[in-house]
C-alpha positions in Angstrom: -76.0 148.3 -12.2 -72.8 146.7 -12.4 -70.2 148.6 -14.8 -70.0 146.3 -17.7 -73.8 146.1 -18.1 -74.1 149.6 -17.8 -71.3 150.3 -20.5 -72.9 148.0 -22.5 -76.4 149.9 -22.0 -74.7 153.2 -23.3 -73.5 152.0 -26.0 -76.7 150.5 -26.9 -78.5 153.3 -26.9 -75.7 155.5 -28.3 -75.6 153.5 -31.4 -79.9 152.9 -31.8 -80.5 155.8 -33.9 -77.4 155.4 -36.0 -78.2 151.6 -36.9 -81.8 152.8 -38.0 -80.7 155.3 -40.8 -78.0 153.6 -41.9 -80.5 150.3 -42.4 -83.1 152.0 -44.1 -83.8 150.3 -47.4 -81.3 147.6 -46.8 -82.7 144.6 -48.4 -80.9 143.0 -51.1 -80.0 139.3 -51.4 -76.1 138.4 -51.5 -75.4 137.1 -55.1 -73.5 134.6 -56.4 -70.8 136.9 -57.9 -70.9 139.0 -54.3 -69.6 135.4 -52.6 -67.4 134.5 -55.4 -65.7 138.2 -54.2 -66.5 138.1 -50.8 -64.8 134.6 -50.3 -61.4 135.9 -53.1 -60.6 138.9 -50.8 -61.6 137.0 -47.3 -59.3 133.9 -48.3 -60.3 130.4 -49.2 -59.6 128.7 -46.8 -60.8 131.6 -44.0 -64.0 131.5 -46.4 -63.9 127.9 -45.8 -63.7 128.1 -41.8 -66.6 130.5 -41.5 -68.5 128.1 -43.5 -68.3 125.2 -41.0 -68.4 127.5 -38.1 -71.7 128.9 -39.6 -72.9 125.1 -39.7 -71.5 124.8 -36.0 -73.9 127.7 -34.6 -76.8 126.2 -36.6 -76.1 123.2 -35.1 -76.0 124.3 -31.4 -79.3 126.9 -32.7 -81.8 123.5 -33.3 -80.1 121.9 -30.5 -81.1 124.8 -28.2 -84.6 125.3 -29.6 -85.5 121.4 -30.7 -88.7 121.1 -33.3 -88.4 124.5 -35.0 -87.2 125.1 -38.1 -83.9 126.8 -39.2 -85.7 130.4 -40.1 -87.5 129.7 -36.3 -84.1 129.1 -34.5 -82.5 132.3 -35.7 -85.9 134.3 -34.8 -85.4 132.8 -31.2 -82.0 133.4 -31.3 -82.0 137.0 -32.2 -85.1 137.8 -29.5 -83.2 136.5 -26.9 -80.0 138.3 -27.6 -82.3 141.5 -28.0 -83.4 141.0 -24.8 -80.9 140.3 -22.9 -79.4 142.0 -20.0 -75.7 141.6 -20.5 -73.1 139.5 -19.9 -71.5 140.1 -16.2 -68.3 141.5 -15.6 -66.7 138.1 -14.9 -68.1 136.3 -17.7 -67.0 138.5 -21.0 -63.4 136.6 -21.1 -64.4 133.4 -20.2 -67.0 133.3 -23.1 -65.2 134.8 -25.6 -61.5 132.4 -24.9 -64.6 129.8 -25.7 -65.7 131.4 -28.8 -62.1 131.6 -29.6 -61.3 128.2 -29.2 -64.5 127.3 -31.3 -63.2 129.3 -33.9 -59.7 127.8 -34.2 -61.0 124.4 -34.4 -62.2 125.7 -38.1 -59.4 127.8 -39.1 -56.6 129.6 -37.1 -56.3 132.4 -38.8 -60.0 133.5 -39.9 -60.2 134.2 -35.5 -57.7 137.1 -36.3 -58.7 138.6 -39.6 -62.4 139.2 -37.4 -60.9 140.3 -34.0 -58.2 141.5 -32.1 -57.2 141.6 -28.6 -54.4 144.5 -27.0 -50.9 143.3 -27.3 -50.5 144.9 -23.4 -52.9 146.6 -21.3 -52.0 148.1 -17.8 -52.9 151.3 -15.6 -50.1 154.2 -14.5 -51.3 157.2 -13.0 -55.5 155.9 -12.7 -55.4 155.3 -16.5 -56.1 152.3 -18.5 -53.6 151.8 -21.0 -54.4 149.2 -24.2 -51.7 148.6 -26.9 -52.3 146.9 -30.4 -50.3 146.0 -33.1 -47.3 147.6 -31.6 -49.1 150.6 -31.5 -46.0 153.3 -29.5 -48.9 155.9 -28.7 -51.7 154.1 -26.8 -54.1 155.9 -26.0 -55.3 155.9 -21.6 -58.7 156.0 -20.2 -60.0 157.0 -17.2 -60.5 153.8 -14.3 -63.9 152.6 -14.4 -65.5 154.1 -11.3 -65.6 152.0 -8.0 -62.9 149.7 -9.5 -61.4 147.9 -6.7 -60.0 144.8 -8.6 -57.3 146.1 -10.9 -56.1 142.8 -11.8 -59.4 141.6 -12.5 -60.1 144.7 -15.0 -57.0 144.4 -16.9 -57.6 140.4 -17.4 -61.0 141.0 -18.9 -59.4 144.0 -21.1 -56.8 141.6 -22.0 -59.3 138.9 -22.9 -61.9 141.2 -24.9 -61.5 141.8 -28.4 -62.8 144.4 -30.8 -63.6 144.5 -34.3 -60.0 144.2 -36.5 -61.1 146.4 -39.2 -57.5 146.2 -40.6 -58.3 142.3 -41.4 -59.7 140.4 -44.8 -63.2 140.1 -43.3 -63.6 144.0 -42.7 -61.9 144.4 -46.4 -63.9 141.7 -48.1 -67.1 143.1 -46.8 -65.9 146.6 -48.2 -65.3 144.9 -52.1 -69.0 143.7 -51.8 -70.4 147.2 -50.2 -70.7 148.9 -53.4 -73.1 146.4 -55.1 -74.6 144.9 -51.7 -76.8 147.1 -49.5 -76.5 144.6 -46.3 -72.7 144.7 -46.6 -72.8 148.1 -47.1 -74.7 148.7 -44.1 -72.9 146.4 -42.0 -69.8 147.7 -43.5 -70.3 151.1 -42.6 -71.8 151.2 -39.0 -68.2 148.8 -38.2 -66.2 151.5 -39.5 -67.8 154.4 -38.0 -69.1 152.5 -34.4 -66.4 149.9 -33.9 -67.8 147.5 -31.3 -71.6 147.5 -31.4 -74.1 146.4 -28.9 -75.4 142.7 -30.0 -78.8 143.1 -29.1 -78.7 146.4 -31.6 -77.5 144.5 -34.7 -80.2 141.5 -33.5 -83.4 143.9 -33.5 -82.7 145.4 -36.7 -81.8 141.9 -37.9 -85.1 140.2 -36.3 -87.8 139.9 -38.6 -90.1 141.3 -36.2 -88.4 144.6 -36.8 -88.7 145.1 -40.3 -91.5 147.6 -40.5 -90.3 149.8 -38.1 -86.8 150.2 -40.4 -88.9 150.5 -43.2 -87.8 147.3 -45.4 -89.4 146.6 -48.6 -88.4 142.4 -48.1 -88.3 140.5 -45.4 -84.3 139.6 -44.5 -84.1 136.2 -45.2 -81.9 134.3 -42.6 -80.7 132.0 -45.2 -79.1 134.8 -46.4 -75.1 134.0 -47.0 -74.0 137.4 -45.6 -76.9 137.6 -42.7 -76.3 134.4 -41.2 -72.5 135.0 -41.2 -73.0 138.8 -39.8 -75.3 136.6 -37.0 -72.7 134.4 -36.1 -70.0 137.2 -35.4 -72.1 140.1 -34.1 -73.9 137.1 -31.4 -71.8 133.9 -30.9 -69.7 135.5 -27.9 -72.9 135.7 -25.8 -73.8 131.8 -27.3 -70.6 131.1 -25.0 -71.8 132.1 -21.7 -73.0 130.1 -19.2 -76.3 132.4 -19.1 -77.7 130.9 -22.5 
């Protein structure tokens, strides 16, 4: 199994059980008031770009799967990101610089108040090294085994971004979490997990899934935080040339 797949799988599994008690019960709708907030602390016109990219994945959604219906699109959506394999080593960067580029055609700024990419990355002494934010004291990693393409590994690294939980979209889901169990939810597994496997937010996102995390409701994908928590958690693997 090639190693980015098989990171990926760990960390899958690693986070399953976590996801499932920190979704129990989760089923309230986002409110008015909760957007009114949610959009004040995110910024208008971030709140603005997510908007129009949200229409931009529903748009390429019921282009993929033409004669279904919004709620079917998503449902499709979310099974095959479930079941997908993984991206391939070679095809994390190029799909998320495409996602990026998406996302700045909407608004510049909202791309870095969600992510972040390392400032530098490079490897001394059979380490990986990753600075952000000026960080003085980054912290190295052990090589990946069997990695024979150095260059190769630290242009994906470069290329791959993680959850900015320092930004107005990680702090504007925190102003809702209090009143909002989905943001609460979502809110907490980012700040304890970081970067979370896809296919783990889609199952417990997929309506097929609901009895087994014990929901009272059914998620509804017209949901203003749900279909905006689909389009980050999933849009990277939209941009590969697998789907």
């Amino acid at each position: 199994m090639p190693f980015i797949q098989l990171l990926e799988h760990i960390m899958r599994n690693f986070t399953f059980t976590f996801i499932i008690i920190a979704f129990l019960g989760c089923s309230e709708q986002t409110t008015e008031q909760e957007i009114s907030d949610f959009e004040e602390e995110l910024g208008q016109e971030e709140a603005q770009g997510l908007a129009e990219m949200v229409k931009h994945f529903e748009r390429e959604l019921l282009e993929r799967y033409p004669n279904k219906s919004l709620d079917q699109v998503y449902e499709l959506h979310l099974d095959y990101i479930n079941k997908d394999q993984g991206l391939q080593f070679g095809d994390w960067a190029p799909a998320t610089l495409k996602k990026d580029s998406i996302f700045r055609l909407y608004n510049e700024n909202l791309l870095n108040e969600i992510w972040i990419k390392p400032d530098t990355v490079w490897v001394k002494d059979e380490r990986l090294y990753k600075s952000y934010r000026g960080n003085m004291n980054p912290t190295g990693h052990r090589l990946p085994p069997f990695t024979d393409d150095i260059d190769s590994l630290i242009y994906f690294e470069q290329n791959t971004d993680i959850p900015n939980r320092e930004g107005t979209f990680y702090k504007a889901l925190e102003r809702i979490s209090k009143s909002n169990k989905i943001a609460n939810w979502y809110y907490t597994i980012k700040r304890e997990a970081g970067n979370i496997h896809s296919a783990v937010i889609a199952e417990a996102l997929n309506d097929h899934q609901l009895d087994y995390y014990d929901l009272n409701e059914k998620i509804s994908y017209e949901d203003y935080l749900v279909k905006r928590i689909i389009l980050v958690e999933t849009y990277t693997r939209t941009c590969s040339s697998k789907h």
